[in-house]
C-alpha positions in Angstrom: 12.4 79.5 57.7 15.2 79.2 60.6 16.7 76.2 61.4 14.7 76.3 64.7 11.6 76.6 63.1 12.8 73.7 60.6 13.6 71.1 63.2 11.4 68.5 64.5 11.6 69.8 67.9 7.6 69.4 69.4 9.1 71.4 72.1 10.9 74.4 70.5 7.7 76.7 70.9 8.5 76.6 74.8 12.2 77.7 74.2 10.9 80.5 72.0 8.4 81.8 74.8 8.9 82.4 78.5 5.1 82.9 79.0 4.2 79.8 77.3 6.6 78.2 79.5 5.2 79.0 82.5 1.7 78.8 81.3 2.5 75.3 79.8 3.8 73.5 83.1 1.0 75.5 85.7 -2.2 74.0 82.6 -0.3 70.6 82.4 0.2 70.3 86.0 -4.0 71.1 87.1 -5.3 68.9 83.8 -3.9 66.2 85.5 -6.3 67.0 88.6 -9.2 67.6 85.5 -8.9 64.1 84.0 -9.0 62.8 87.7 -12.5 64.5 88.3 -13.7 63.5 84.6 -13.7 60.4 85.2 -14.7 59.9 89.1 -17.3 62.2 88.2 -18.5 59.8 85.3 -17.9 56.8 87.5 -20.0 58.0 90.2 -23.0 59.6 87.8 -23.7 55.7 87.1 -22.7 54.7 90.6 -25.7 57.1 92.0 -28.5 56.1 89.3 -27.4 52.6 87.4 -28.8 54.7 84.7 -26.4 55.7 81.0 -29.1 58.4 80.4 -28.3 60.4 83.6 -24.9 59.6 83.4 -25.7 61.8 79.6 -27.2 64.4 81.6 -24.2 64.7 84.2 -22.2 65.6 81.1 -24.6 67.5 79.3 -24.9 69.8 82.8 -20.9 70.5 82.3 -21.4 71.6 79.3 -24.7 72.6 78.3 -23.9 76.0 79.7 -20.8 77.0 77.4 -23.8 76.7 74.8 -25.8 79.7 75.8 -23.1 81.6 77.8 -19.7 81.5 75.4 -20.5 84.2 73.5 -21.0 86.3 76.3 -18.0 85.0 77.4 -16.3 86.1 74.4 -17.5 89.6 74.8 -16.0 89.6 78.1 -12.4 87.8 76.6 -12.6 91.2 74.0 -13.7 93.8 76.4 -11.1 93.0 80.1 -7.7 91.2 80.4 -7.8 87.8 79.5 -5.1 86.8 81.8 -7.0 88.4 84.3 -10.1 86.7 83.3 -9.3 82.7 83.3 -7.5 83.7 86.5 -10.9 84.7 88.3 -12.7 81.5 86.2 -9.7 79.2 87.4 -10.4 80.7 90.9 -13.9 79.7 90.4 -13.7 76.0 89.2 -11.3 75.5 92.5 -14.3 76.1 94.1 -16.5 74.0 92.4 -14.2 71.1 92.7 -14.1 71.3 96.3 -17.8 71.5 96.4 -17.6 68.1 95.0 -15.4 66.7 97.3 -16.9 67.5 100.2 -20.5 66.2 98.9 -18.8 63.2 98.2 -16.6 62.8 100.9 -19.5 63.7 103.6 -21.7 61.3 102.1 -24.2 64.0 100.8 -23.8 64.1 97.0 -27.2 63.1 95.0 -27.4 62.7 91.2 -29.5 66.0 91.5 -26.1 67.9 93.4 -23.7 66.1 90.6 -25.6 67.5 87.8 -26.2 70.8 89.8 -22.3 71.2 90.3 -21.1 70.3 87.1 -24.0 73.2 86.0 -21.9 75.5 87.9 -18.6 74.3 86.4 -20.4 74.6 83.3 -21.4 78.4 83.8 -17.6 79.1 85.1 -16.0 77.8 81.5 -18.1 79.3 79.5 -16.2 82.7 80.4 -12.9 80.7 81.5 -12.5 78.6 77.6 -12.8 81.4 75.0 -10.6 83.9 76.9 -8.0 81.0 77.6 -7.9 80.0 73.9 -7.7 83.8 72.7 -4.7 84.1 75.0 -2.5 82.2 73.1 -1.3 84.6 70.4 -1.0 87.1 73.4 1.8 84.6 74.7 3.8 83.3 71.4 2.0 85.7 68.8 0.0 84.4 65.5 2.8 82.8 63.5 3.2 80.1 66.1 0.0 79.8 67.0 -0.7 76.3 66.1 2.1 75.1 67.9 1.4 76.7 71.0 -2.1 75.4 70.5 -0.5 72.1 69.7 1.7 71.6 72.3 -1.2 73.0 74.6 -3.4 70.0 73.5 -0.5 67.2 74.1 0.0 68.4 77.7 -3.8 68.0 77.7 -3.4 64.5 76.5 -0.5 64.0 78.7 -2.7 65.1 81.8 -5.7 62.7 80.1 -3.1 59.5 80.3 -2.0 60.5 84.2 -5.7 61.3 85.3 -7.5 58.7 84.7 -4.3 56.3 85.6 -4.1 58.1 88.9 -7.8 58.4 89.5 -8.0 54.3 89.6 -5.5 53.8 91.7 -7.1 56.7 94.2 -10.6 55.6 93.5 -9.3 52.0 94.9 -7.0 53.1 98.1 -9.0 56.5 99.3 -12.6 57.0 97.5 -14.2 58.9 95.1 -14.4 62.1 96.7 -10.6 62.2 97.2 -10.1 62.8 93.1 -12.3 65.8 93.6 -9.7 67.0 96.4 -6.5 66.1 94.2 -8.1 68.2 91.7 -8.9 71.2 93.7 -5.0 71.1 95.1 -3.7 70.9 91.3 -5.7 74.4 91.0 -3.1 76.3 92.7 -0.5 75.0 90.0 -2.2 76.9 87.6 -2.8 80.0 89.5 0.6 80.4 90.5 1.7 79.8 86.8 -0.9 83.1 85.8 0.4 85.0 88.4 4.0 85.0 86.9 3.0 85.9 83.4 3.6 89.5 82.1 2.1 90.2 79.4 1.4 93.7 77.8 -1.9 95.6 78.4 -3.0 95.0 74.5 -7.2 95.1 75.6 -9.0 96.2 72.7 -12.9 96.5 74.1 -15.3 96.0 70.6 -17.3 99.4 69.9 -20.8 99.9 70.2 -23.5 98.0 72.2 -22.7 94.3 73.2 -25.1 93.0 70.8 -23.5 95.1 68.0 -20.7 93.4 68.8 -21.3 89.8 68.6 -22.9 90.9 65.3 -19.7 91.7 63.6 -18.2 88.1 64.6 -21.4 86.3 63.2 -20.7 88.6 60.2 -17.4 87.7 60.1 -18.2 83.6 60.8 -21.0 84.0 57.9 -19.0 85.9 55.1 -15.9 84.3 55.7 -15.7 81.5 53.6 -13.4 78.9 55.3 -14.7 79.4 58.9 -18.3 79.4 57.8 -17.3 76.3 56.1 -15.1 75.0 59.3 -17.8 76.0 61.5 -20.4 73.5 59.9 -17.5 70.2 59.9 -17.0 71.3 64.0 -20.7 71.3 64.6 -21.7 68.0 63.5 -18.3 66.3 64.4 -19.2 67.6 68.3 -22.2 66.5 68.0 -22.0 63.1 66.8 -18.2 62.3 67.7 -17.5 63.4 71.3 -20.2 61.5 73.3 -18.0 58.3 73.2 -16.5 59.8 76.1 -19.6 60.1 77.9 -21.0 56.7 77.2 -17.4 55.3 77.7 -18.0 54.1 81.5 -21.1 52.5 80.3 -19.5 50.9 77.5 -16.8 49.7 79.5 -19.2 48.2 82.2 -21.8 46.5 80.0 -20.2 45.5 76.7 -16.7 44.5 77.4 -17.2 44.2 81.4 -14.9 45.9 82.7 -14.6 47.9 86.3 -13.6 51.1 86.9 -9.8 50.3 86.8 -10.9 49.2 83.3 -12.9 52.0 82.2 -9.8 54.5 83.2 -7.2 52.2 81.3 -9.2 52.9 77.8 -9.4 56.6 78.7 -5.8 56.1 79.2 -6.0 54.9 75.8 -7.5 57.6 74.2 -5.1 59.9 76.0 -2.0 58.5 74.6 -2.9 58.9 71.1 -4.3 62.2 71.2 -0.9 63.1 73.1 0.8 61.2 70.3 -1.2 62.8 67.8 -0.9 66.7 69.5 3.1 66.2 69.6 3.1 65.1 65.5 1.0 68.7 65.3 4.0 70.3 66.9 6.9 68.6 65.8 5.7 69.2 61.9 5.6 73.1 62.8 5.2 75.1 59.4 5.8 71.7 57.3 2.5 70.2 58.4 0.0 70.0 55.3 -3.1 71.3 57.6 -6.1 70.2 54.9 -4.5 67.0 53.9 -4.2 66.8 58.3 -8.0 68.1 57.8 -9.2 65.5 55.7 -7.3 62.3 56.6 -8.9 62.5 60.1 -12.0 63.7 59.5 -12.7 60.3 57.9 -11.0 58.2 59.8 -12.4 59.3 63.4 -16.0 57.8 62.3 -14.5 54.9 60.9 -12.4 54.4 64.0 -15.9 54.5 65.8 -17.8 52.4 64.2 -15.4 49.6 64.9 -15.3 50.6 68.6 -18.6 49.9 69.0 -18.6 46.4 67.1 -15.4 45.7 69.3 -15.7 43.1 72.4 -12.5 42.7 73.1 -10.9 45.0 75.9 -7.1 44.9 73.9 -8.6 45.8 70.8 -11.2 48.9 71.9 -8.0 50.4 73.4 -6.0 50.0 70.1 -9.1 51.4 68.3 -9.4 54.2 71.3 -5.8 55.1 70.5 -6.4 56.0 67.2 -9.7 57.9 68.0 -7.4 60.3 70.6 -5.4 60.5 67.8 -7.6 61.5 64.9 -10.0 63.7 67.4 -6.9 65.9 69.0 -5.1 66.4 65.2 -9.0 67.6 63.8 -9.7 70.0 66.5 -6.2 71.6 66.7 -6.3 72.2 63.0 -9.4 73.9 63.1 -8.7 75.7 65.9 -5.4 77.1 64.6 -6.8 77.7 60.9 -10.1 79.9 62.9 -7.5 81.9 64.8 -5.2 82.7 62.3 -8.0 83.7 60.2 -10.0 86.0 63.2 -8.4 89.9 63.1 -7.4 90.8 66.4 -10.2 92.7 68.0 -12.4 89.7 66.9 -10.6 86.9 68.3 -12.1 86.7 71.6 -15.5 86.8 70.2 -14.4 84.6 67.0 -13.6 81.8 68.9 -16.5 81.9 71.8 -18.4 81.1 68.5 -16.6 78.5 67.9 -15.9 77.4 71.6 -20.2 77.2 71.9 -20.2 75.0 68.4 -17.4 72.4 69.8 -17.8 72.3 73.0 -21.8 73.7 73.5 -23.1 71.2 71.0 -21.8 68.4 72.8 -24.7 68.3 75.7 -26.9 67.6 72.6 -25.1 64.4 71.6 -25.2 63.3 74.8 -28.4 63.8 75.8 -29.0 61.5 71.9 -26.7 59.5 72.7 -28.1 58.9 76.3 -31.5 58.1 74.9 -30.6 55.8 72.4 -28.3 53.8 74.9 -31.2 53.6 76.9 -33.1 51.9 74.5 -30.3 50.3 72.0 -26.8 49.9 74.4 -24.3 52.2 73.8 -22.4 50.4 71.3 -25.6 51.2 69.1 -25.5 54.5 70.2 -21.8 55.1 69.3 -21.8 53.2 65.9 -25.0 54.8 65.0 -23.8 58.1 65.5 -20.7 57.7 64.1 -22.0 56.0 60.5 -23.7 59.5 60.3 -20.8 61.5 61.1 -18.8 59.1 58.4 -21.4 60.3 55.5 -21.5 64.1 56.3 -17.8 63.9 56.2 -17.7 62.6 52.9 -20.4 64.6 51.8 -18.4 67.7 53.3 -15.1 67.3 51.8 -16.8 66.6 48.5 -18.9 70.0 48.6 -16.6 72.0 49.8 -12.8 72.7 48.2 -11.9 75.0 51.3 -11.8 71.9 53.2 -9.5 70.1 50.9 -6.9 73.3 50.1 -7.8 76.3 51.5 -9.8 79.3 50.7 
């Protein structure tokens, strides 16, 4: 190992790789815009029914699609150009976001438009997220994978502290509709940023028939010990983890009463721990001990949970919110990097679609749960209930399985 690779530099990965560079600032730069949307788009999903169910189902549009189309969209990661492809997708969600602010801004947007827009989006990253993920060991190679993927995820977190802080303070001066706009002007950040890679033409297009080929990554999933086993802790973490986010504007309104200035401060919250917790990824580098990583915070998310819900108190729920960011950017990023470094090459793409449509597809499910039950129970029930459940199959997993604990 080289004293580069040694230090405890988060940043060293982006003096290693020109490519990364650039694609780094132009991501970082447009997730800021992203965050804004999230959460005007959550804000005004309640704003337009007074209902946490629907504001479920606004979520559940965005991603409901990545579901049933990821896989395809892995095919298509495998078979063209992936820089060429999350170009065209990026292209595409530009679109979508200025749909939104003009519906908004005009006074035309429904709760049926909102959910039929953030369909659309839905549709767009299923094809945009598997060949954007694949593309990283294209741009810093496999050994640094994870800190590419790392460093990815704290500019994400970075962008989720700005958003949402920016997005209050636009929501109260201009409107709703103008975080759509910001966000449809951050767009061009990322374009220009994909438009100054060079990368080699290294396309490898999977043999056979398009069904053939999402056969031999199901094979691959299935046989392969740790990802099948990965695959399963990804799964029911999605499902019964992530909807705190959804049901966080409702949460923030009707438990701890809080406005929308509130309700941006906790995402805030969550932000700054999952950047904190992304930059410990990449400042560990090679050192990090990635099941030890795997297990600590696959326990501790739930826990973290359940106390969210039986919080009342605005300071605390951001304290506990912190460590949930924390806990739920370290997990993912570990699974992610262990899934790619474990895909061969020509499967990659197709590798993680699958596991792009467990993480991110699954989620519409736990919110449409977590909707319902919030209907009936409040969200607090919702979240604690759902996280108690995500507590015992985590203990039930790490017990079962040894892969999860040290490797395969």
């Amino acid at each position: 190992m080289s004293a580069r690779d040694s230090s405890i530099n988060p940043f060293r990965i982006l003096e290693k790789s020109k490519n990364f560079r650039i694609f780094f600032a132009g991501q970082t730069t447009s997730l800021i815009g992203t965050w804004m949307q999230q959460v005007a788009q959550g804000w005004l999903a309640l704003q337009l029914s007074n209902d946490a169910f629907l504001v479920g189902v606004v979520a559940a549009a965005g991603t409901l699609p990545i579901l049933v189309l990821s896989l395809p969209g892995g095919l298509v990661a495998d078979r063209f150009r992936r820089l060429r492809v999350v170009a065209i997708a990026q292209s595409l969600l530009l679109a979508e976001a200025i749909l939104l602010w003009w519906f908004t801004w005009s006074g035309h947007m429904t709760i049926n438009w909102l959910i039929a827009i953030a369909l659309l989006g839905g549709i767009i990253s299923a094809f945009e997220i598997p060949a954007r993920q694949s593309l990283f060991v294209e741009l810093v190679g496999k050994d640094h994978v994870l800190d590419a993927i790392a460093l990815n995820s704290s500019g994400f977190n970075l962008a989720r502290i700005a958003g949402p802080s920016l997005a209050a303070i636009v929501i109260a001066r201009f409107g709703l509709s103008w975080c759509f706009g910001i966000n449809a002007i951050s767009y061009l950040a990322v374009l220009l940023s994909l438009a100054l890679i060079r990368l080699p033409h290294l396309t490898v297009a999977p043999a056979g028939r398009p069904l053939h080929a999402l056969g031999e990554a199901f094979t691959h999933v299935r046989t392969h010990r740790l990802t099948s086993v990965l695959m399963r802790v990804v799964a029911v973490y999605s499902l019964l983890g992530i909807p705190v986010l959804t049901l966080l504007p409702v949460l923030a309104r009707d438990v701890l009463g809080l406005g929308a200035g509130g309700y941006g401060a906790l995402m805030t919250c969550v932000g700054v721990g999952a950047l904190l917790g992304a930059l410990s990824i990449a400042a560990a580098g090679q050192r990090l001990h990635r099941h030890r990583a795997l297990m600590v915070t696959s326990l501790a998310f739930p826990a973290l949970l359940v106390l969210v819900s039986l919080s009342r108190a605005e300071v605390f729920t951001g304290l506990l919110l912190f460590g949930v960011g924390a806990c739920m950017v370290v997990n993912s990023a570990v699974i992610n990097g262990m899934l790619q470094a474990a895909a061969p090459d020509a499967l990659r793409g197709r590798v993680i679609s699958i596991y792009v449509a467990v993480y991110i597809g699954t989620n519409p499910i736990g919110s449409f749960v977590s909707g319902a039950i919030a209907r009936l129970y409040g969200s607090a029930w919702a979240i604690g209930g759902m996280a108690a459940l995500m507590g015992m199959f985590g203990i039930w997993a790490i017990r079962r399985y040894p892969e999860l604990r040290h490797g395969a």
